[in-house]
Steps between C-alpha positions, in 0.01 A plus 500: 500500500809704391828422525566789696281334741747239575682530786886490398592221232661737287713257320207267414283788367768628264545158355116404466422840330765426273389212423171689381646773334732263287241256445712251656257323770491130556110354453501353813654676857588316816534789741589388799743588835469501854161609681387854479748641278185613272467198305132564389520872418781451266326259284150733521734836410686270195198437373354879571809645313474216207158604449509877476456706265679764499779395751802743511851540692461195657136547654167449385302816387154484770280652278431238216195234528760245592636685785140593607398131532822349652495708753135332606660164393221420227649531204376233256775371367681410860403185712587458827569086613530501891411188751094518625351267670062408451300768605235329807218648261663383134442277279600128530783583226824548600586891567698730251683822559168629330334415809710716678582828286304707657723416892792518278465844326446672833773329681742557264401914436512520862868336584707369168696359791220272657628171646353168451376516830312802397352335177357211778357734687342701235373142417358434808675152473496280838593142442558495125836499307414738146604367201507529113318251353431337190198686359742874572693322189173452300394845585848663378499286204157650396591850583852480280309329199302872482600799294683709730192789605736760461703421160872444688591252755372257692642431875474229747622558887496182659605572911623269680499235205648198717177471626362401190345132483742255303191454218497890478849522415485231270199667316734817464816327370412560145387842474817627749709370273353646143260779625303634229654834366529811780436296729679476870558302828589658787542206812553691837658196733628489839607159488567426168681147518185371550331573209514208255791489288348489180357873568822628636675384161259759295581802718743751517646531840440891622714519883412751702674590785403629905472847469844686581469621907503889359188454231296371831602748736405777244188323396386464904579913543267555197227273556470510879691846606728295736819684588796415333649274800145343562479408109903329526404315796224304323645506165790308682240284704294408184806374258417610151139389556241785470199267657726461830556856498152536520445238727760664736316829459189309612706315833656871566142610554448246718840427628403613879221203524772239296790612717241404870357191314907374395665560843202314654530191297873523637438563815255243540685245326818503705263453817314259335203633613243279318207690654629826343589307195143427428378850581751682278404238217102567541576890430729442232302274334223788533672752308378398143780343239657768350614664856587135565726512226602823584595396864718221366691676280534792764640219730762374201598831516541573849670137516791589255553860666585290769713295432709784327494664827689292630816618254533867635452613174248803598479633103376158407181510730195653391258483824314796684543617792219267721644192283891567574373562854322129519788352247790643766390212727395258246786456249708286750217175397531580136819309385676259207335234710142562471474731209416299270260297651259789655567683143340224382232404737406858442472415113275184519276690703452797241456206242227322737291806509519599098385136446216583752578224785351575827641805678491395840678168429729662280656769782451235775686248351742824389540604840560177599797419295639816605546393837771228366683763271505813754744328754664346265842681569 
């Protein structure tokens, strides 16, 4: 992972490869921010660029045996910590990141940008919540009581390190706090007030920011080939967050089936039509959990174009043609009054299905709560 892979974050990769070059970085990195501002492949290019030898203007070189093996992510001397949950066939110990490498590596080569919802998936994880547990502490301990393999530093990535069990983070106090020599933590956290405080005390904070609307929109043209309007329309839509950019991308591929599956919950919900209720839940619920997800947010979406409508304020509205058409009619019954409430009905339901509740109750009992917000006006 190079820094030039990173979508925009200018600012942030001046100041870490400083940091480098001047010998001047902390042991221990919080890196942190909002959701899919590229979190993850910051920390893996840090440690890429740290590592190489023979890095130059800013870049590592490609060519030396460093390069070679981070860019397969199996470089000896890097661990990965992420949240796993017990494989059906493992052992009855609890499950490291170990377990898991293999999922990881591929994932991550594939899209730096993967989602936690992606990492689940790749998991194949149903009903469990994945975790970091006690014995990932034993196993790093181990690892950083070896010579480093390759005679330079040793690095741990820890993703997503509030999910780390309270005895884990206990067991890792010490050694955050007085690593051995060349040796560095790099904690990639979404929601970092929730890691204990006693871990957050032996970091250095590293902000980083949403990606700036102009670094996505020329990011989208280069990775997808969308035209240059296309690519500011979801940049806009997505907010600084590469992993809804994608996700839109996915819903824009899709959007004719979302846009007849949203105006039917509508439509059937301000005739309270219980009959079609049912039937529109039984195919929803049949469409598998991502395009569930998909839906939902497609229906956020379609729910705040609304209601912006309704303001006159034509440059401000970012709907096609066949969803301005059905919107024209619509907008009147999205207002101050009821925003907030079907924004949010919306929101539990997307929350339902990523914790795996039962589809059909979940957009049943959605559709039926709609019926109270939709003529509320």
């Amino acid at each position: 992972m190079y820094f030039s892979d990173i979508i925009g974050q200018e600012g942030v990769k001046v100041q870490l490869r400083r940091c480098v070059d001047e010998n001047r970085l902390a042991h221990a990195l919080l890196i942190t921010g909002p959701k899919g501002n590229g979190k993850l492949p910051i920390a893996v290019a840090l440690a890429h660029y740290l590592l190489c030898q023979q890095r130059h203007d800013g870049e590592v070189c490609n060519n030396c045996p460093t390069c070679v093996k981070m860019n397969k992510l199996i470089h000896s001397d890097v661990h990965f910590v992420f949240p796993v949950v017990k494989k059906k066939s493992g052992s009855d110990n609890a499950p490291i990141s170990d377990d898991y490498i293999a999922e990881w590596r591929e994932l991550f080569i594939k899209n730096p940008y993967f989602s936690y919802s992606d990492w689940l998936a790749t998991m194949g994880v149903e009903n469990q919540q994945p975790m970091i547990y006690e014995r990932e502490s034993s196993e790093i301990l181990h690892k950083l009581s070896m010579q480093s393999r390759e005679g330079g530093w040793k690095i741990v990535i820890i993703w997503l390190p509030e999910k780390m069990k309270e005895a884990c983070s206990n067991k890792l106090l010490k050694i955050i706090e007085e690593p051995p020599k060349e040796t560095l933590f790099l904690l990639v956290s979404e929601e970092p007030d929730t890691i204990i405080p006693t871990i957050l005390s032996r970091t250095q904070r590293v902000e980083i920011p949403r990606i700036e609307r102009n670094d996505l929109t020329e990011a989208l043209v280069a990775r997808y080939g969308l035209t240059r309007d296309d690519a500011q329309r979801v940049a806009i839509q997505s907010s600084g967050n590469w992993e809804k950019a994608e996700e839109q991308l996915r819903v824009d591929t899709e959007k004719e089936l979302f846009l007849e599956y949203f105006s039917r919950l509508m439509r059937v919900a301000y005739a309270r039509n219980i009959r079609e209720m049912k039937v529109w839940s039984e195919q929803v619920a049949a469409l598998g959990r991502e395009r569930q997800k998909g839906l939902m947010e497609y229906c956020q979406r379609m729910i705040r174009e609304n209601f912006i409508m309704n303001f006159k304020h034509d440059e401000m509205i970012y709907l096609a043609d066949d969803e301005r058409n059905f919107s024209v009619r619509f907008s009147p019954f999205v207002n101050e009054n009821n925003i907030f409430g079907i924004m949010e009905e919306l929101s539990e339901a997307q929350r339902h299905i990523e914790r795996n509740v039962n589809a059909k109750m979940v957009f049943f009992d959605l559709a039926l709560r709609m019926t109270v917000w939709i003529k509320n006006r």
